[in-house]
Backbone as XML, in Angstrom:
<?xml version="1.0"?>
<chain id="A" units="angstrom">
  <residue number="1" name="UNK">
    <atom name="N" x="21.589" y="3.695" z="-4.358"/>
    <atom name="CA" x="20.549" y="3.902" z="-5.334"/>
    <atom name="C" x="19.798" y="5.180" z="-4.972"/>
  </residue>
  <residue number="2" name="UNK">
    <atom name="N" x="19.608" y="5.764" z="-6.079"/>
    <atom name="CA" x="18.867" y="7.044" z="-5.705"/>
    <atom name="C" x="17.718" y="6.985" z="-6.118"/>
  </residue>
  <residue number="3" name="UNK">
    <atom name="N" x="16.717" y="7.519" z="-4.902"/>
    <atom name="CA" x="15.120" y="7.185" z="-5.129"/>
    <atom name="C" x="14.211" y="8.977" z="-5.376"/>
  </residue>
  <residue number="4" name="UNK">
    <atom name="N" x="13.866" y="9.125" z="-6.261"/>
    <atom name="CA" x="12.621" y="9.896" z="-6.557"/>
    <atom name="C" x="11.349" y="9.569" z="-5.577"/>
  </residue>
  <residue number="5" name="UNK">
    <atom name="N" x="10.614" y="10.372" z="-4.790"/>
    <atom name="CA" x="9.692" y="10.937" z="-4.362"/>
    <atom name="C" x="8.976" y="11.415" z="-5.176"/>
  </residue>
  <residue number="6" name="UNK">
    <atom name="N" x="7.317" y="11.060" z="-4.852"/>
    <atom name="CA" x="6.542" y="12.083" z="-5.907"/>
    <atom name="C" x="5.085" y="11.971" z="-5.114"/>
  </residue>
  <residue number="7" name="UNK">
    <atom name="N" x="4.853" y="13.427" z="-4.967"/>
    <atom name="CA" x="3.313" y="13.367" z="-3.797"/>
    <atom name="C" x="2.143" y="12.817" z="-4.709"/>
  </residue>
  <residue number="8" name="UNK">
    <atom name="N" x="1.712" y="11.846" z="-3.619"/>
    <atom name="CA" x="0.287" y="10.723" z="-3.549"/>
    <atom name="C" x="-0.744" y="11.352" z="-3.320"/>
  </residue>
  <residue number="9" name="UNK">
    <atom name="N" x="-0.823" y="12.641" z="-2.283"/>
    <atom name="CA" x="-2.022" y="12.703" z="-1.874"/>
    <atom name="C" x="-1.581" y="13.468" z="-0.459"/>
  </residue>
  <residue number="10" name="UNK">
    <atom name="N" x="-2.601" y="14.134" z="0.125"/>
    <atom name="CA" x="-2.249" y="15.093" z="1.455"/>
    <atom name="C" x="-2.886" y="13.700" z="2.448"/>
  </residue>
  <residue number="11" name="UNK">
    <atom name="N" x="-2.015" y="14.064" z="3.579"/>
    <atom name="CA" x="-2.087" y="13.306" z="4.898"/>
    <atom name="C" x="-3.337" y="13.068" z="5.084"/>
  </residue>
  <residue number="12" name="UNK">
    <atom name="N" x="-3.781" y="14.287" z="5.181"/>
    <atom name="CA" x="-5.535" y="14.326" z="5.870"/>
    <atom name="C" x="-6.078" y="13.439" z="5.147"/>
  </residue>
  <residue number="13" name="UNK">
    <atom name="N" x="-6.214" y="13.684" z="3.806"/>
    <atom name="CA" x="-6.838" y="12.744" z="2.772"/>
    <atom name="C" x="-7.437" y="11.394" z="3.145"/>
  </residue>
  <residue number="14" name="UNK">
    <atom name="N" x="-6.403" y="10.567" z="4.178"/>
    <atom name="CA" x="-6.127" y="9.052" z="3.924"/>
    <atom name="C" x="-6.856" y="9.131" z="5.939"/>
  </residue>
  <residue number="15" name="UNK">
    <atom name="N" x="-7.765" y="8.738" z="5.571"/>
    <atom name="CA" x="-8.818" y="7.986" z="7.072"/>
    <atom name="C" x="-7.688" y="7.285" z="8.211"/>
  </residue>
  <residue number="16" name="UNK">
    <atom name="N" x="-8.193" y="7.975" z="9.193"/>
    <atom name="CA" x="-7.226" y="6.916" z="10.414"/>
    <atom name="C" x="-7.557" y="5.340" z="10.204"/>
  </residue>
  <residue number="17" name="UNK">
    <atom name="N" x="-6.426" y="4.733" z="9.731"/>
    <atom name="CA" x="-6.917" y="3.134" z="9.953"/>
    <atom name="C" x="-7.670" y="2.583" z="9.064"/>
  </residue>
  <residue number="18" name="UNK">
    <atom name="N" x="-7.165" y="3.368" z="7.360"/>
    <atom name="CA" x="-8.210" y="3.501" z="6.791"/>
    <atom name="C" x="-7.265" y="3.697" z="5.226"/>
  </residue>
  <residue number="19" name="UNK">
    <atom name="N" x="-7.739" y="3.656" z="4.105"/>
    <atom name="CA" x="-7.280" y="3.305" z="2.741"/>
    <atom name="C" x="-7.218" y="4.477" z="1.834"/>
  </residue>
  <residue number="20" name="UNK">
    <atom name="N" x="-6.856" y="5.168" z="0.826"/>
    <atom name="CA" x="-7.064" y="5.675" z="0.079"/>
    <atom name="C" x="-6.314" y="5.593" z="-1.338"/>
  </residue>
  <residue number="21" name="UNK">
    <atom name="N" x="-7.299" y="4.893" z="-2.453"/>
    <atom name="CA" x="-7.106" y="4.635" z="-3.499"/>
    <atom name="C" x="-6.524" y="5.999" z="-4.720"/>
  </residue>
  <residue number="22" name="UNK">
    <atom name="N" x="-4.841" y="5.679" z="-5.274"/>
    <atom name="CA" x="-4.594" y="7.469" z="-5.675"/>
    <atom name="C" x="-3.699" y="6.524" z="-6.770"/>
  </residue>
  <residue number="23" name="UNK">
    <atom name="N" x="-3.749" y="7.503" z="-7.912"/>
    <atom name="CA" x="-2.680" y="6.701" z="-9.289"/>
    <atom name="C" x="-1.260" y="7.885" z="-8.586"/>
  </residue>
  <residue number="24" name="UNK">
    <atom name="N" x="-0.308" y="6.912" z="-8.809"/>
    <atom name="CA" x="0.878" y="8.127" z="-9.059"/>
    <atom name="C" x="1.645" y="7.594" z="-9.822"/>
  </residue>
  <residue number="25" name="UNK">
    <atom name="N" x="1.821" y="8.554" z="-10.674"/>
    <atom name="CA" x="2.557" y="8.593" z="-12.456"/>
    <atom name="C" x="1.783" y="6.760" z="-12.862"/>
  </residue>
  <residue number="26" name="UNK">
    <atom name="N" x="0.671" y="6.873" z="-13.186"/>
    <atom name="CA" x="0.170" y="5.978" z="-13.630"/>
    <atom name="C" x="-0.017" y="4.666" z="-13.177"/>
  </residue>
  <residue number="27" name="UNK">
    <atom name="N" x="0.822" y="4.062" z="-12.046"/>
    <atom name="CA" x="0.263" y="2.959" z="-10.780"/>
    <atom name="C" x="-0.619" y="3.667" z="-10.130"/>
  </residue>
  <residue number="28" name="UNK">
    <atom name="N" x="-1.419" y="2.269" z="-10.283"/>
    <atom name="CA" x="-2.769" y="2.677" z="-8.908"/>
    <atom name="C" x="-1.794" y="1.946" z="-7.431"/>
  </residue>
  <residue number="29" name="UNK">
    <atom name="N" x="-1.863" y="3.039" z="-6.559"/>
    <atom name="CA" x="-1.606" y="2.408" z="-5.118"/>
    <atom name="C" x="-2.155" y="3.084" z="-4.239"/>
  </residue>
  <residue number="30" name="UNK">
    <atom name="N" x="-2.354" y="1.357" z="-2.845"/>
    <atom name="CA" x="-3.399" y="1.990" z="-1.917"/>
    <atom name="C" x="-2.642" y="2.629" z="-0.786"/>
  </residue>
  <residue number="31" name="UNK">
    <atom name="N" x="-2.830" y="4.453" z="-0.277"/>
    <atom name="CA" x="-2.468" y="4.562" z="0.537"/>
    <atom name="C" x="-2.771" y="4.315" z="1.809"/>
  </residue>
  <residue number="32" name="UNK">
    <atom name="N" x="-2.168" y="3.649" z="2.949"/>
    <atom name="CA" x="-2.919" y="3.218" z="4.316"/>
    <atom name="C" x="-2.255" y="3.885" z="5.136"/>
  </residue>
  <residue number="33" name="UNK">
    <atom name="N" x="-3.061" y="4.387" z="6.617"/>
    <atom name="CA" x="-2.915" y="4.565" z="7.279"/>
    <atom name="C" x="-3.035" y="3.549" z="8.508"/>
  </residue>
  <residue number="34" name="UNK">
    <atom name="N" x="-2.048" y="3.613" z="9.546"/>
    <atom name="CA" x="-2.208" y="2.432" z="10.499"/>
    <atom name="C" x="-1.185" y="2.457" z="11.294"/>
  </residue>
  <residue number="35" name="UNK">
    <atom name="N" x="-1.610" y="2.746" z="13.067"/>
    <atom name="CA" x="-0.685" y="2.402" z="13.480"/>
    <atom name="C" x="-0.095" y="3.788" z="13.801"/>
  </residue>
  <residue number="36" name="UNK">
    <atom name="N" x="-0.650" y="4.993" z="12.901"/>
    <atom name="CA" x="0.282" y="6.139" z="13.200"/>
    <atom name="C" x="1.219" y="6.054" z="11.797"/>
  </residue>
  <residue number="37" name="UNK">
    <atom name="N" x="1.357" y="5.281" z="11.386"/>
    <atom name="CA" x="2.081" y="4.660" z="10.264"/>
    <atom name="C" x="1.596" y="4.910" z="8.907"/>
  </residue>
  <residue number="38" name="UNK">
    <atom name="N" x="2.471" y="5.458" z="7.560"/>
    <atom name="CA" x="1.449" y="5.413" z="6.669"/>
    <atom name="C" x="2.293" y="4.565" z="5.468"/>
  </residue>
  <residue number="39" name="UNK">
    <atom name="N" x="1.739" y="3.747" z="4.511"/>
    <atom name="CA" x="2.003" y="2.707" z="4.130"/>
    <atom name="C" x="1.528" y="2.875" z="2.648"/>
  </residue>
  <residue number="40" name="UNK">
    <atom name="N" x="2.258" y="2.409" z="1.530"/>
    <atom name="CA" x="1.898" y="2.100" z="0.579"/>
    <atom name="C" x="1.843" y="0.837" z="-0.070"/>
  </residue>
  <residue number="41" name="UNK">
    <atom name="N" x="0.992" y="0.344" z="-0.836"/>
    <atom name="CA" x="1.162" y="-0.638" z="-1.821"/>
    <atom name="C" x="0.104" y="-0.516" z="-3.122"/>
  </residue>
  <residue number="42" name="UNK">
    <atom name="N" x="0.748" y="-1.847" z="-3.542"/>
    <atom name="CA" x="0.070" y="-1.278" z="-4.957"/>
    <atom name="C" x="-1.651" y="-2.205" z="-5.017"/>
  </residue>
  <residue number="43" name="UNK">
    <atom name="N" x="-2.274" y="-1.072" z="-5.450"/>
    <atom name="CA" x="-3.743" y="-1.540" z="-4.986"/>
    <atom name="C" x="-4.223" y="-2.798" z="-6.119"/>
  </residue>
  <residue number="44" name="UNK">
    <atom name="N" x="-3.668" y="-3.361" z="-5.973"/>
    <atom name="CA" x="-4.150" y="-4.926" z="-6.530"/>
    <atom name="C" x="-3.770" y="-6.154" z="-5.713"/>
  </residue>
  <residue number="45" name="UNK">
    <atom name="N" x="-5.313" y="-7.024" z="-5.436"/>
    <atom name="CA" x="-4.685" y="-8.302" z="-4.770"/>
    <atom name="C" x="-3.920" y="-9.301" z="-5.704"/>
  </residue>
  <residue number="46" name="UNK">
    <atom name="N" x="-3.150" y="-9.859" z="-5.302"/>
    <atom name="CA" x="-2.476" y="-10.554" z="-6.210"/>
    <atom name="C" x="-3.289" y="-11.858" z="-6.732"/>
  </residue>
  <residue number="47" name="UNK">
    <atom name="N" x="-4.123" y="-12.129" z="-5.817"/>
    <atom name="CA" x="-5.197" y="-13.662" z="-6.003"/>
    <atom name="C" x="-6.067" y="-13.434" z="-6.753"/>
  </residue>
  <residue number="48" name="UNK">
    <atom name="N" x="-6.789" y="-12.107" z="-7.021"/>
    <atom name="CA" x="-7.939" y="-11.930" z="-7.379"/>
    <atom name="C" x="-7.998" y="-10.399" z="-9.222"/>
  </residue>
  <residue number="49" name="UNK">
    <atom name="N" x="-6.695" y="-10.093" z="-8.824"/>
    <atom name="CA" x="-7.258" y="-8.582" z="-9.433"/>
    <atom name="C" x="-7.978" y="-7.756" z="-9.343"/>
  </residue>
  <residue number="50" name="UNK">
    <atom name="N" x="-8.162" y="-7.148" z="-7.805"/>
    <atom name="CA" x="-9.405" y="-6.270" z="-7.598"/>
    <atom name="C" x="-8.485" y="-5.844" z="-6.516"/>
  </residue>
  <residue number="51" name="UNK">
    <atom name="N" x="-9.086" y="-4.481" z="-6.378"/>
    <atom name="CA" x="-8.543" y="-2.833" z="-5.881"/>
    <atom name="C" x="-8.069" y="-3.385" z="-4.333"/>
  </residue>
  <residue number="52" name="UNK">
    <atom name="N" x="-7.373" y="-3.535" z="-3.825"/>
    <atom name="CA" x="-7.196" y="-3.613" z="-2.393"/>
    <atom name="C" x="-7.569" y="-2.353" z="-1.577"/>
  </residue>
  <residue number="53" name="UNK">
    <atom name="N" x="-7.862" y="-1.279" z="-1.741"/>
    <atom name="CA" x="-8.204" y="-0.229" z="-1.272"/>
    <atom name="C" x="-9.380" y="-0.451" z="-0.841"/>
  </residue>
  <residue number="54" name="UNK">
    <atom name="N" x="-10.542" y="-1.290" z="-1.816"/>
    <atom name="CA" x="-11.838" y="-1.212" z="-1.392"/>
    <atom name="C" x="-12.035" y="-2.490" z="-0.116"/>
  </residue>
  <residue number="55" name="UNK">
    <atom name="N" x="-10.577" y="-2.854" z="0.773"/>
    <atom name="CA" x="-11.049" y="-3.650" z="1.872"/>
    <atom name="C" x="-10.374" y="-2.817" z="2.993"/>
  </residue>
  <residue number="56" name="UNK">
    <atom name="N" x="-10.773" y="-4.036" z="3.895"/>
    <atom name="CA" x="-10.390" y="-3.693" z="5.716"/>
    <atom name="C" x="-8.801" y="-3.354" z="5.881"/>
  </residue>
  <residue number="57" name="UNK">
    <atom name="N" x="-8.589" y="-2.382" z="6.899"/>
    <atom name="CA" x="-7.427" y="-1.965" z="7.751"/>
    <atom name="C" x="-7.564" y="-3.013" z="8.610"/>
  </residue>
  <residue number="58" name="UNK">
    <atom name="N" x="-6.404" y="-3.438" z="9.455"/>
    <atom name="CA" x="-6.338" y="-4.170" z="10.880"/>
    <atom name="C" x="-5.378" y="-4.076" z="10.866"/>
  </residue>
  <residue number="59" name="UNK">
    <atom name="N" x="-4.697" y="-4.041" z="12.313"/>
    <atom name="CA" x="-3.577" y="-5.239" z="12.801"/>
    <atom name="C" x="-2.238" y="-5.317" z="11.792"/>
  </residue>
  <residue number="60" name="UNK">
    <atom name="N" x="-2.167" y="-3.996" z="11.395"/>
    <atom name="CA" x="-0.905" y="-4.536" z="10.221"/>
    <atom name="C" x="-0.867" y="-4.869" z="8.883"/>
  </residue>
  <residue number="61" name="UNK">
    <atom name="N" x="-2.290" y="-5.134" z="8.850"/>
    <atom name="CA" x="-2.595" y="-5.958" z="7.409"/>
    <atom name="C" x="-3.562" y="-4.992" z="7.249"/>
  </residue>
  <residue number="62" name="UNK">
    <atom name="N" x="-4.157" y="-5.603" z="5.407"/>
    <atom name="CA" x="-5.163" y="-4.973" z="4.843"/>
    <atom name="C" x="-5.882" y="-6.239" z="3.942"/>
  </residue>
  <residue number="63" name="UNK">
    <atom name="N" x="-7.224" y="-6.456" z="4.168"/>
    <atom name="CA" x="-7.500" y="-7.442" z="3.258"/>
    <atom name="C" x="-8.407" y="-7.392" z="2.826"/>
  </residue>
  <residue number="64" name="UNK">
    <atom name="N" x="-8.118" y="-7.998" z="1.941"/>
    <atom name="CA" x="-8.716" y="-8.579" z="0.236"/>
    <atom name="C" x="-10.566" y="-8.343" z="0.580"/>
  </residue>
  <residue number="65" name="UNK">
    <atom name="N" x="-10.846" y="-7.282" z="-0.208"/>
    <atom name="CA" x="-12.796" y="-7.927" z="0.003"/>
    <atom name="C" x="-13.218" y="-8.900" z="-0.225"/>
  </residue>
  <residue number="66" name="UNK">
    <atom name="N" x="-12.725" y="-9.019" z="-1.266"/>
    <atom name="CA" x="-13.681" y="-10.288" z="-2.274"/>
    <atom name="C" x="-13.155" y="-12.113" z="-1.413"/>
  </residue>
  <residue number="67" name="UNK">
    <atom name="N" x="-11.992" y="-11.971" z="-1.293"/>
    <atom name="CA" x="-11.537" y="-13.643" z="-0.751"/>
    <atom name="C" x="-11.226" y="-13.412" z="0.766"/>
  </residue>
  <residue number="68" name="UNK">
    <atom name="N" x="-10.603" y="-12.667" z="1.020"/>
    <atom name="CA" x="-10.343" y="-12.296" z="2.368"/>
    <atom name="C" x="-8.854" y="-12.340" z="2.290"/>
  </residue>
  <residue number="69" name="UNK">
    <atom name="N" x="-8.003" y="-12.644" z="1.382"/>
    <atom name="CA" x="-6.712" y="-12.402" z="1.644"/>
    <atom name="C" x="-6.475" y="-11.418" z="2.479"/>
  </residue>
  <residue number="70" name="UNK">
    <atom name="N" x="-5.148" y="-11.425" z="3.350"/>
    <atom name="CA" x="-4.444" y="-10.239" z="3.880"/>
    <atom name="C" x="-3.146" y="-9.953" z="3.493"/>
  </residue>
  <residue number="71" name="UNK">
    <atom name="N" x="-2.546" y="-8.680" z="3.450"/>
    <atom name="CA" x="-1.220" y="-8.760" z="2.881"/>
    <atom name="C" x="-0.910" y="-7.350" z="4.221"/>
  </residue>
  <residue number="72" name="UNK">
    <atom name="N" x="0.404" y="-8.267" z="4.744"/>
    <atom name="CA" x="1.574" y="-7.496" z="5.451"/>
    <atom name="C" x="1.538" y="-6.172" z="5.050"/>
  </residue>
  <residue number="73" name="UNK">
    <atom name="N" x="1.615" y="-4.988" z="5.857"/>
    <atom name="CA" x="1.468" y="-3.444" z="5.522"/>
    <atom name="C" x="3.062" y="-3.011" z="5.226"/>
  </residue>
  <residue number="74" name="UNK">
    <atom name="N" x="4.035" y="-3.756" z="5.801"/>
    <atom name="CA" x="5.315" y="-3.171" z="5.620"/>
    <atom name="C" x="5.957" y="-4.294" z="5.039"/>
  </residue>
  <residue number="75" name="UNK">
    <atom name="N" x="5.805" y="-5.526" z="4.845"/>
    <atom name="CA" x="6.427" y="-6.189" z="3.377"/>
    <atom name="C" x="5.572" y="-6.621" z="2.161"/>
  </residue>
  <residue number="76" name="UNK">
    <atom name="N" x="3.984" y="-6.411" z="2.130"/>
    <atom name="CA" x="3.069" y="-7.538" z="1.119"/>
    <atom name="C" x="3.060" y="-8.257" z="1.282"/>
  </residue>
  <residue number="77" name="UNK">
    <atom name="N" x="3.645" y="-8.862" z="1.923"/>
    <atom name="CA" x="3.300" y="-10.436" z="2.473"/>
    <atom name="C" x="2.192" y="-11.096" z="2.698"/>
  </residue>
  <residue number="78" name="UNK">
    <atom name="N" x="1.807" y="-12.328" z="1.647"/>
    <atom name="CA" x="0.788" y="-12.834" z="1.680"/>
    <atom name="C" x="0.423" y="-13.588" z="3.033"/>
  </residue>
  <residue number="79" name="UNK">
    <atom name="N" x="-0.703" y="-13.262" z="4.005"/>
    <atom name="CA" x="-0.372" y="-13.634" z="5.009"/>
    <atom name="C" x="-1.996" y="-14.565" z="5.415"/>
  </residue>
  <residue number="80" name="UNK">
    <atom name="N" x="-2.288" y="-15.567" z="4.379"/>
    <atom name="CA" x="-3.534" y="-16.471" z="4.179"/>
    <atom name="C" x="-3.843" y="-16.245" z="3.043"/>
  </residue>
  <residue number="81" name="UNK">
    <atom name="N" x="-4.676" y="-17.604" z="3.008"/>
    <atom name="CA" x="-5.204" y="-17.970" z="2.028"/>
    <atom name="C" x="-6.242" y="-16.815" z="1.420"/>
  </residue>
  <residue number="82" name="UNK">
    <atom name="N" x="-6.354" y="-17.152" z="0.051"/>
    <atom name="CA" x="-6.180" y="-18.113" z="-0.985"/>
    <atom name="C" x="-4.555" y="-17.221" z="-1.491"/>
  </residue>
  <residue number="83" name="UNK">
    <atom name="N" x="-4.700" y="-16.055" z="-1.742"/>
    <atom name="CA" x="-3.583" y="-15.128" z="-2.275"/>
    <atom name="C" x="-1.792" y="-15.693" z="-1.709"/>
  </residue>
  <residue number="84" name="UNK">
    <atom name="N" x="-1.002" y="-16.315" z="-2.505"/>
    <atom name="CA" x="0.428" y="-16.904" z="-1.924"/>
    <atom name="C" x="1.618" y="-15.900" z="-2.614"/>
  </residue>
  <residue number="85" name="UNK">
    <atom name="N" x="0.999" y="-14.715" z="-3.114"/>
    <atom name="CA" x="2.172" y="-13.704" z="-3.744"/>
    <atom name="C" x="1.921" y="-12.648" z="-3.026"/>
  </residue>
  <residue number="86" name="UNK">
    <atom name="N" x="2.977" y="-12.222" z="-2.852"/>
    <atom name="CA" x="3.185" y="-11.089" z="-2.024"/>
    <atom name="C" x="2.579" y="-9.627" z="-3.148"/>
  </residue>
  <residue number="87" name="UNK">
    <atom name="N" x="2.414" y="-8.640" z="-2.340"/>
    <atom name="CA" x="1.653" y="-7.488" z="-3.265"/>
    <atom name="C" x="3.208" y="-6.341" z="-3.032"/>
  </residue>
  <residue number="88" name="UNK">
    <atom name="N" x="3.404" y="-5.651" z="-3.979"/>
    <atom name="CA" x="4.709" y="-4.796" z="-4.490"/>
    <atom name="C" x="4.418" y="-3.322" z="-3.087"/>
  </residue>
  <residue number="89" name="UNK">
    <atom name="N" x="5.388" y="-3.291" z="-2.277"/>
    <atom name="CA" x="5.139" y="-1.958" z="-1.078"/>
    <atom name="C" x="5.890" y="-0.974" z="-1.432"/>
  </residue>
  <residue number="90" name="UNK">
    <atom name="N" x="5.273" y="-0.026" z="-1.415"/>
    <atom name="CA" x="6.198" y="1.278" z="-1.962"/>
    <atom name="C" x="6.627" y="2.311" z="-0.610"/>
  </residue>
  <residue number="91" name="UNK">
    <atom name="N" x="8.411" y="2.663" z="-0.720"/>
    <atom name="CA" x="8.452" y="3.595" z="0.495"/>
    <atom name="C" x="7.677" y="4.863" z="1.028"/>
  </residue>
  <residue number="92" name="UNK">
    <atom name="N" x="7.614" y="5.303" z="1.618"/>
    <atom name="CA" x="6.750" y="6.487" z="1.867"/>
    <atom name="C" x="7.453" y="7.170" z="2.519"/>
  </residue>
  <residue number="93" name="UNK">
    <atom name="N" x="6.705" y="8.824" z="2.657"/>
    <atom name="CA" x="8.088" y="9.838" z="3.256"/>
    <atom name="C" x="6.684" y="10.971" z="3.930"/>
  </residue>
  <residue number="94" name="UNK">
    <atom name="N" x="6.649" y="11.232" z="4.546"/>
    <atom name="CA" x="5.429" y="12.615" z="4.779"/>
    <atom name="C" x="6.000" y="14.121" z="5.061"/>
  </residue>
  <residue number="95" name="UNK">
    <atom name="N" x="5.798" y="15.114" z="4.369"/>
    <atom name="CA" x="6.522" y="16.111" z="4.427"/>
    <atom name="C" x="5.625" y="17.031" z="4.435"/>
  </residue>
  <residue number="96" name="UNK">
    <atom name="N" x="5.565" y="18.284" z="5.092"/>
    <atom name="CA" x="4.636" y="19.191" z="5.276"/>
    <atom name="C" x="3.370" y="18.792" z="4.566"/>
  </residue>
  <residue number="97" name="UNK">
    <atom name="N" x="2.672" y="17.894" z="5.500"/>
    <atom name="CA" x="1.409" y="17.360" z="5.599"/>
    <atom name="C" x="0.928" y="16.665" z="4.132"/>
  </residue>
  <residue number="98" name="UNK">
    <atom name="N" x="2.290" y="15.785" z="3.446"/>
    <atom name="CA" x="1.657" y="15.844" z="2.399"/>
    <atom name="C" x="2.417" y="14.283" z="2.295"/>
  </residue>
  <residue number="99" name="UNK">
    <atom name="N" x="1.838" y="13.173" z="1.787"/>
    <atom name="CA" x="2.126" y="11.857" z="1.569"/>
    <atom name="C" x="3.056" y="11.759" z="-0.090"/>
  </residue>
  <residue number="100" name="UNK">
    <atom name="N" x="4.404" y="11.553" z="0.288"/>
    <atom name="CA" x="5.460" y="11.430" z="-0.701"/>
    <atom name="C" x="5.346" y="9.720" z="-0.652"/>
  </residue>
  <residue number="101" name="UNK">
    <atom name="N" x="5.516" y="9.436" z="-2.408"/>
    <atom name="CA" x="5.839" y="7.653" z="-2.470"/>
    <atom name="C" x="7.008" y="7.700" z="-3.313"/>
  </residue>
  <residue number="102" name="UNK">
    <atom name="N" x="7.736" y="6.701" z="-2.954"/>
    <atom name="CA" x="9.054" y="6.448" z="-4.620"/>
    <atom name="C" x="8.636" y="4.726" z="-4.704"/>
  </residue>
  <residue number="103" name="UNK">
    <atom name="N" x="8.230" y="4.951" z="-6.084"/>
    <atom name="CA" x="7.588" y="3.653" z="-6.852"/>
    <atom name="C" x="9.029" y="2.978" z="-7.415"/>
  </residue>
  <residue number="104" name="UNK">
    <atom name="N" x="10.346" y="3.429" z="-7.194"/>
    <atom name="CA" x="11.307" y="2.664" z="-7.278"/>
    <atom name="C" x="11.755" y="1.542" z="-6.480"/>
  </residue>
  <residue number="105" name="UNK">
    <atom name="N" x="11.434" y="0.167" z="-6.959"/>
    <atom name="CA" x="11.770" y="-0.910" z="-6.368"/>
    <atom name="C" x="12.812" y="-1.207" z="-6.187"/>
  </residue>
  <residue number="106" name="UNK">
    <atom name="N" x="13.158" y="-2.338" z="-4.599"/>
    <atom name="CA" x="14.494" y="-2.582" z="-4.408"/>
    <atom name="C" x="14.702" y="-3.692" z="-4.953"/>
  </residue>
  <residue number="107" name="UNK">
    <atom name="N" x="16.015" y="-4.860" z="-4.593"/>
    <atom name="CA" x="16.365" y="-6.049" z="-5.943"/>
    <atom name="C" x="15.275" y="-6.639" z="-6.014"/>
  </residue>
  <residue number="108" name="UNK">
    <atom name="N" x="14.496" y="-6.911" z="-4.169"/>
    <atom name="CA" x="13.582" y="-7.870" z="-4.271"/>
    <atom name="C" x="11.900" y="-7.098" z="-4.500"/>
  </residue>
  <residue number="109" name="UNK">
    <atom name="N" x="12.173" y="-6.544" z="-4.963"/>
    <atom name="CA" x="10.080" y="-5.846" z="-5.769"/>
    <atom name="C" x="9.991" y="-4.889" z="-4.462"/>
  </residue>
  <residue number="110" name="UNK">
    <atom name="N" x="10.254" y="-5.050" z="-3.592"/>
    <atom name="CA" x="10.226" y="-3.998" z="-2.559"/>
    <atom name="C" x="10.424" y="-3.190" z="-1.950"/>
  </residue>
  <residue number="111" name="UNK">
    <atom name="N" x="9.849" y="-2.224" z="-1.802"/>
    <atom name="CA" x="10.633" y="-0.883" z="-1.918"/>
    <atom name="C" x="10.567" y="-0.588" z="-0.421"/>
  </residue>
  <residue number="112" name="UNK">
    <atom name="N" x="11.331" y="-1.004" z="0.957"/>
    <atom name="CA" x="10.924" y="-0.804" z="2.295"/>
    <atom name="C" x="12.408" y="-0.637" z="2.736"/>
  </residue>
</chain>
């Protein structure tokens, strides 16, 4: 399968350990940093409908303001309560300092 790339946003942009909310080609997704690692998903909790961008980095995860859900940084994985659906992860690529995503999903919604 051949995947399209399309820049999110420059490296610097996105806070060590830290979120940054960016549309590309019309999905909102949150870019994270973590770990050294930079991570996409799509900035909606699945429990609630509200921006996942506007919560906490940790440990792998990122969670939910409003309920506290957390979702897995490298599958969405709902990982507590209340939220039991996983959130859609998009691959990422970084290329001369600049954060590439391909919003093309694999069979299973996930693009990793």
């Amino acid at each position: 399968m051949s995947r399209s790339y399309v820049r999110a946003c420059a490296l610097n942009d996105v806070p060590e350990e830290g979120v940054l909310a960016v549309d590309v080609e019309g999905t909102r997704v949150a870019v994270v940093r973590s770990g050294g690692e930079v991570h996409a998903l799509k900035d909606n909790c699945t429990h609630s409908d509200v921006p996942l961008s506007e919560g906490e980095v940790y440990d792998g995860v990122i969670e939910c303001w409003l309920h506290g859900s957390c979702f897995d940084l490298r599958t969405g994985k709902a990982d507590g309560n209340p939220a039991t659906e996983p959130v859609p992860v998009y691959r990422t690529r970084v290329e001369n300092d600049e954060v590439l995503i391909s919003l093309t999903t694999d069979d299973q919604g996930v693009s990793q």
